[in-house]
C-alpha positions as CSV (number, residue, x, y, z in Angstrom):
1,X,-25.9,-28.9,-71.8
2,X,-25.1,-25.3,-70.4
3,X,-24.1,-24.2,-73.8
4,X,-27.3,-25.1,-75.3
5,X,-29.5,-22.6,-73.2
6,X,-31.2,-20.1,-75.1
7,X,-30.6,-21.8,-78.3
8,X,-33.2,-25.0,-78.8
9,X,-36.1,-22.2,-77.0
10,X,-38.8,-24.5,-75.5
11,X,-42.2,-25.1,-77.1
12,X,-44.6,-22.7,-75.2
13,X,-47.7,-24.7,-73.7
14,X,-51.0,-24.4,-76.1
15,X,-53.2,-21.0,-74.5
16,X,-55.8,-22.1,-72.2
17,X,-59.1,-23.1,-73.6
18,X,-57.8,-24.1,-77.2
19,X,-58.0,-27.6,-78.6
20,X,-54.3,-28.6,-78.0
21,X,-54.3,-27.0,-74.7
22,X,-57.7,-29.4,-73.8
23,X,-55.8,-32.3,-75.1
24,X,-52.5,-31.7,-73.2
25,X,-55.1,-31.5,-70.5
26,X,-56.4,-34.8,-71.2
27,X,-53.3,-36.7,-71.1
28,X,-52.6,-36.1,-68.0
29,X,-55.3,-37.5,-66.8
30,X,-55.4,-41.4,-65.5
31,X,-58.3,-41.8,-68.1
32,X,-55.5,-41.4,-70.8
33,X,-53.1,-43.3,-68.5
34,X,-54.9,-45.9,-68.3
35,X,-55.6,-46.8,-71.9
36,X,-53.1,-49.5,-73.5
37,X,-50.4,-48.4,-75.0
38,X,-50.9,-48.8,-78.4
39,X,-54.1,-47.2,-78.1
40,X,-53.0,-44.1,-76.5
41,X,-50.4,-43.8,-79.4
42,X,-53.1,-44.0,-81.4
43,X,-54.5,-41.2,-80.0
44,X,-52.1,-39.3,-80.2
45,X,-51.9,-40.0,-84.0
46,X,-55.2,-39.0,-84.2
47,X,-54.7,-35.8,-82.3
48,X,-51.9,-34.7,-84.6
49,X,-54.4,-35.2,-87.5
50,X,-56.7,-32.8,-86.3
51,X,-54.1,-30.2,-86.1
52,X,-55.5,-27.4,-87.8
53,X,-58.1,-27.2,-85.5
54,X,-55.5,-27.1,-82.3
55,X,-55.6,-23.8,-82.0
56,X,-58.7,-23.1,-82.5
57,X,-60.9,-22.4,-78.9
58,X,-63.1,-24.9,-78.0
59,X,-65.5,-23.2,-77.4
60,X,-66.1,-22.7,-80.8
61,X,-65.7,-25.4,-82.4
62,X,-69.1,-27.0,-83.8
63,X,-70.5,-29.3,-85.9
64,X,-69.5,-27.7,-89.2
65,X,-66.4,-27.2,-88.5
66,X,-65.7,-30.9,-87.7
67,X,-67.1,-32.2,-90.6
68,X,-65.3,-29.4,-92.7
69,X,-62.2,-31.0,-91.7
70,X,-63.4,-35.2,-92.0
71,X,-64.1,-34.7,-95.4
72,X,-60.4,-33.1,-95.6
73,X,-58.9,-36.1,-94.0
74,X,-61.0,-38.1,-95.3
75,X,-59.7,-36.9,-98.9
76,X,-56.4,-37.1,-98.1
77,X,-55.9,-40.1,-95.6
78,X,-59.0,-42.2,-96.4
79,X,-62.2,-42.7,-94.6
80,X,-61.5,-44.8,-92.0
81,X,-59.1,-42.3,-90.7
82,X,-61.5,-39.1,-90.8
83,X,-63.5,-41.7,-88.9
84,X,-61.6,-42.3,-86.2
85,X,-60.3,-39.0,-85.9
86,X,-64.3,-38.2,-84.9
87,X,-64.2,-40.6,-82.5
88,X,-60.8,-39.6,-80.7
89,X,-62.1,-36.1,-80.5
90,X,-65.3,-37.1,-79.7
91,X,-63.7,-38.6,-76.3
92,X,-62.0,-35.6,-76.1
93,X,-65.0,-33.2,-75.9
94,X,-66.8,-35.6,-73.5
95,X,-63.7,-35.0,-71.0
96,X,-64.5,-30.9,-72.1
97,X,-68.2,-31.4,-71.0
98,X,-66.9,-33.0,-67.7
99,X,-64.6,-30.1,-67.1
100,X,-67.4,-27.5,-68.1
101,X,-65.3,-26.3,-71.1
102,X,-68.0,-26.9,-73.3
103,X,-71.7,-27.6,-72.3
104,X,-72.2,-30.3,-75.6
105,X,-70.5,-33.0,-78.2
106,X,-70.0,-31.5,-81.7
107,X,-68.4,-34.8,-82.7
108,X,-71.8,-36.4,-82.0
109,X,-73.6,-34.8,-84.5
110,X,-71.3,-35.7,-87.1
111,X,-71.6,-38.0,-90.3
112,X,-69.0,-40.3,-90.5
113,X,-67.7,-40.7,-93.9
114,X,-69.2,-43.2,-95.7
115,X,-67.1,-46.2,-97.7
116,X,-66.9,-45.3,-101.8
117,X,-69.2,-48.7,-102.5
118,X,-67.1,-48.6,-106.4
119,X,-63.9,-49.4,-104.1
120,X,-62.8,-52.7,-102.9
121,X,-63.7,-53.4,-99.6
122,X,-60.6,-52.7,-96.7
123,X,-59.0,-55.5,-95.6
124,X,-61.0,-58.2,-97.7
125,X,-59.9,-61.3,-97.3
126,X,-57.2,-63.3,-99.3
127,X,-58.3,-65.9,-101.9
128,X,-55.6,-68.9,-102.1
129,X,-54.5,-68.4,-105.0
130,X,-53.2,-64.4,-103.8
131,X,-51.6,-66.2,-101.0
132,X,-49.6,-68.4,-103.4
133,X,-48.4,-66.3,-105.4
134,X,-47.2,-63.7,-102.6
135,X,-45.2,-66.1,-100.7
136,X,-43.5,-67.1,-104.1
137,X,-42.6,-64.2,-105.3
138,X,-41.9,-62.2,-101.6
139,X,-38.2,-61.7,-101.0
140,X,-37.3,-63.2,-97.6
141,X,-36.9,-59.5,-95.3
142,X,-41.1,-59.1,-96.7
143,X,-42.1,-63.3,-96.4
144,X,-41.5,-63.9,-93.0
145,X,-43.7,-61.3,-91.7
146,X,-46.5,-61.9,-94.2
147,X,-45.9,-65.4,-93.5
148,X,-46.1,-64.6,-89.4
149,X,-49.5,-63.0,-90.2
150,X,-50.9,-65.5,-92.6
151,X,-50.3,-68.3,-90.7
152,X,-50.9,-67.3,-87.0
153,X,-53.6,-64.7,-87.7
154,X,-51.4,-62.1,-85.5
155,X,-51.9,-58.0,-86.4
156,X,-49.7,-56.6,-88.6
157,X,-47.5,-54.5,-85.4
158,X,-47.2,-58.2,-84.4
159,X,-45.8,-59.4,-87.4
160,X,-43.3,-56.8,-87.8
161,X,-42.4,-56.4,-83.9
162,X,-42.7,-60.2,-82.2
163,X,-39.1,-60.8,-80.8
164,X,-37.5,-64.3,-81.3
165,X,-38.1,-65.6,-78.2
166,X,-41.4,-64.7,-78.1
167,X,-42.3,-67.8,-80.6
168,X,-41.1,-70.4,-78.1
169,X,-43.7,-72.6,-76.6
170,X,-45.8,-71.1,-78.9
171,X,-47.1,-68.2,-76.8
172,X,-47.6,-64.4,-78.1
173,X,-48.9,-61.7,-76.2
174,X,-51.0,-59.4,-79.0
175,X,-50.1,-55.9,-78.9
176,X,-53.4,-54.4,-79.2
177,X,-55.3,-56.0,-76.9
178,X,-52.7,-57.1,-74.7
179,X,-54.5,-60.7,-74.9
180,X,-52.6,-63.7,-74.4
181,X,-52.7,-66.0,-77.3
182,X,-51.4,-69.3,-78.0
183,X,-50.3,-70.6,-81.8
184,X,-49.2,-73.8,-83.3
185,X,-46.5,-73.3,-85.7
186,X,-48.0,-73.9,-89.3
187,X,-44.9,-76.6,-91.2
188,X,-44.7,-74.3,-94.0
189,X,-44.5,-71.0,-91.5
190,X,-41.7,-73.2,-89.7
191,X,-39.9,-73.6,-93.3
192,X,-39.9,-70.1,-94.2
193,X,-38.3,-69.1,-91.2
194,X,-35.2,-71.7,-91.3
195,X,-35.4,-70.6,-94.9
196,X,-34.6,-67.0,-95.0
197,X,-31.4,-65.4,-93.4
198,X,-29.9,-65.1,-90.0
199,X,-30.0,-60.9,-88.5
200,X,-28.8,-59.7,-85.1
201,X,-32.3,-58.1,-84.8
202,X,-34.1,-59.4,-81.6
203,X,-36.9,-59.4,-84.3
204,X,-37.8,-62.2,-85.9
205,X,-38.8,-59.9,-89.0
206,X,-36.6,-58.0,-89.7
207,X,-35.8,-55.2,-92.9
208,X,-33.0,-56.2,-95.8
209,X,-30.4,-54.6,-93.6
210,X,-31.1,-56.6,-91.4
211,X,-32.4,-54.2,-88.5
212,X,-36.0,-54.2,-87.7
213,X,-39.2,-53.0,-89.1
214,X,-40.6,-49.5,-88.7
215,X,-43.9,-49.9,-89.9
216,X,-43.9,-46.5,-92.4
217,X,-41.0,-48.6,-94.2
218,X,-43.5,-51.7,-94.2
219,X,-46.0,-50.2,-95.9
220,X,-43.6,-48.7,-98.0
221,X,-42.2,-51.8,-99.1
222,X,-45.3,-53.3,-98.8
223,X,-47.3,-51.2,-101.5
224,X,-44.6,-51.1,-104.2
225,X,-44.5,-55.3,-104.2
226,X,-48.1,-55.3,-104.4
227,X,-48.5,-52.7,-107.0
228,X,-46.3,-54.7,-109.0
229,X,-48.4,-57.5,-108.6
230,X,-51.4,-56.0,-109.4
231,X,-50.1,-54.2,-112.4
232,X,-48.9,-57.6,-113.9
233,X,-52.6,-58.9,-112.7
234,X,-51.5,-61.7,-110.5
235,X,-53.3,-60.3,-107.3
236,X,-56.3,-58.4,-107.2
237,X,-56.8,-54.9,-105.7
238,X,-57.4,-54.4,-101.7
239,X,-54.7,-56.8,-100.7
240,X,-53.5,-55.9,-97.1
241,X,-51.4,-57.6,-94.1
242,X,-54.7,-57.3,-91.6
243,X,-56.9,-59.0,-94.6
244,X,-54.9,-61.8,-93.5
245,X,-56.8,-61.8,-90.2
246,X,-59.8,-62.2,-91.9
247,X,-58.6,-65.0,-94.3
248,X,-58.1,-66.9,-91.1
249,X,-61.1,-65.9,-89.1
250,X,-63.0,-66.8,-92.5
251,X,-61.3,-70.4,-92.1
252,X,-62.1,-71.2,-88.7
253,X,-65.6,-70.1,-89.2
254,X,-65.9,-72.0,-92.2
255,X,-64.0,-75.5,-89.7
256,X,-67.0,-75.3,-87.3
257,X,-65.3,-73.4,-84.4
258,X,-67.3,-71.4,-82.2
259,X,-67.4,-67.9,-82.0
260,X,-65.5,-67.8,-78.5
261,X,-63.1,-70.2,-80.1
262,X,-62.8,-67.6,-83.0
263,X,-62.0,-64.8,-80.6
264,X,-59.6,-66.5,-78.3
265,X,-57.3,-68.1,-81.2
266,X,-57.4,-64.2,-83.1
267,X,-56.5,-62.7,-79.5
268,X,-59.5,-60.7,-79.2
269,X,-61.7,-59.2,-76.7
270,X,-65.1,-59.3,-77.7
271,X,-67.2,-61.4,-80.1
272,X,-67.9,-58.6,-82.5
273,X,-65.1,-59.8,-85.6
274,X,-65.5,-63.4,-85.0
275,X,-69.8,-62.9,-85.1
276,X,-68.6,-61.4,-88.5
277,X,-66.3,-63.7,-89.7
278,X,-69.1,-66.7,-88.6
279,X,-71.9,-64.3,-91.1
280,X,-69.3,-64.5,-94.1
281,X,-69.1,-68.2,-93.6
282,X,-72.8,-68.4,-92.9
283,X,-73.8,-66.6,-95.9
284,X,-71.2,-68.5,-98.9
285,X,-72.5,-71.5,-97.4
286,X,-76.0,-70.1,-98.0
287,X,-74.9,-69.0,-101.5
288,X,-73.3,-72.5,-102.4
289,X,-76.4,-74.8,-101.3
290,X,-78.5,-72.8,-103.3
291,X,-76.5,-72.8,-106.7
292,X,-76.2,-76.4,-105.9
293,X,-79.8,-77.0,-105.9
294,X,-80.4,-74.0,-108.9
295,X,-77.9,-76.7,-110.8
296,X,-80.0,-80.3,-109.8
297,X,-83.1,-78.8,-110.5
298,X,-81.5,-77.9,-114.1
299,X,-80.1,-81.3,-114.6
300,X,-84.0,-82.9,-114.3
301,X,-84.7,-80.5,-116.7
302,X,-85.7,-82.3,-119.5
303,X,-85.1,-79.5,-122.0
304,X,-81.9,-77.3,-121.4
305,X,-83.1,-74.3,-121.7
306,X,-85.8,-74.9,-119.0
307,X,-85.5,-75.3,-115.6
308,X,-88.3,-77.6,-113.9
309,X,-89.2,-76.2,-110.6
310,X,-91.0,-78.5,-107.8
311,X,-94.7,-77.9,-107.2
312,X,-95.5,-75.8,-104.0
């Protein structure tokens, strides 16, 4: 490695008292350690995005200039992620305040983007008929882990990343959360997978080539077979791997399980999706008995083009 010296030159450490250098900072810290895995990549994700502002002091960033750059990101990567940019950095300027780099928040005072209420909403849940038709018309390297997530409920990273002999027994460990979960597998999930064909990958999913998933080349894959589908109209718009999630969450409200029976099948930590999953159901079952008794009261109508309402 000699005869590389003086040739790859090092990346000098971000000045003192900028952005980046605060968030090198930060890493090092056993806060950051301490975070799961998946969520301290996710920070750093989120770090990268806010890039422009890395060498900027920190001192002067404020409040304008955050939301200057959300509506950027929010423009070019979507809402959700301008969102959760704020929040990363918001973290990251409550480390500043403890270190006396800054004396406030500027995330804190910031907006987040709102959802365009025209669009579809993220992550909607699938009807039966969308589930259909994208297991028939899936090739096998895309089925099985839109299968994996359909029928067990698992995150997408789970679907694409769940080794083989992680299925046995039935027993996954989420990636997110790092929350044990237990599954039964679903006949048809059990089909697909004898179905498709055998790859060295320690993967169960695995790409065309047989070597597994990255998930940049999942969505890529991913949006060009739905796009299709929508052009041709057989699936609506909005249809996404972690809508699956909520497809099932949605049926196990909709069975009568609890909300801590919600949470522990979905491998989550909290109540806060499955209390949301339980309002949906709550709410079409609302919808339903009331256009049931709109369309009795109709029937003792006895002109069709009255309805006959009780007395009070």
């Amino acid at each position: 490695m000699a005869e590389l010296d003086g040739v790859v030159a090092k990346k000098p450490p971000a000045p003192n008292g900028t952005l980046k250098g605060v968030m090198d900072e930060y890493k090092k810290t056993p806060a950051f350690a301490d975070l799961a895995m998946a969520t301290r990549s996710g920070y750093e994700r989120y770090f990268e995005i806010a890039k422009p502002l890395h060498d900027v002091p920190i001192k002067s960033i404020d409040s304008a200039g955050l939301s200057v750059i959300r509506d950027k990101v929010a423009m070019k990567r979507g809402r959700r992620t301008a969102n959760y940019m704020l929040s990363v950095l918001s973290v990251l300027f409550g480390f500043a305040i403890e270190r006396k780099y800054v004396t406030q928040n500027p995330a804190f005072f910031v907006k987040r983007a709102k959802r365009d209420k025209s669009k579809p909403k993220a992550n909607r849940p699938w009807s039966l008929a969308e589930r259909h038709v994208v297991l028939a018309a899936a090739p096998p390297h895309l089925k099985v882990p839109v299968a994996l997530a359909m029928f067990t409920g698992v995150r997408k990273r789970d679907a694409l990343t769940l080794r083989k002999d992680a299925i046995k027994g039935g027993r996954i460990e989420t990636s997110k959360t790092g929350e044990e979960i237990f599954i039964r597998i679903h006949p048809e999930l059990a089909a697909i997978l004898a179905s498709v064909p055998q790859h060295t990958a320690p993967t169960i999913a695995a790409t065309s080539r047989g070597t597994p998933w990255t998930e940049s080349g999942f969505n890529s894959v991913w949006d060009k077979f739905t796009d299709k589908l929508e052009a041709e109209g057989k699936v609506r718009t909005g249809l996404t791997i972690h809508g699956l999630r909520h497809t099932l969450g949605g049926h196990l409200a909709d069975a009568g399980c609890d909300l801590d029976t919600i949470r522990r099948v979905l491998g989550q930590k909290t109540l806060t999706m499955a209390q949301l999953y339980s309002e949906r159901a709550k709410k079409e079952a609302a919808t339903k008995d009331a256009m049931e008794r709109i369309d009795l009261l109709g029937s003792r109508s006895t002109n069709s083009d009255e309805i006959v309402y009780p007395p009070n």
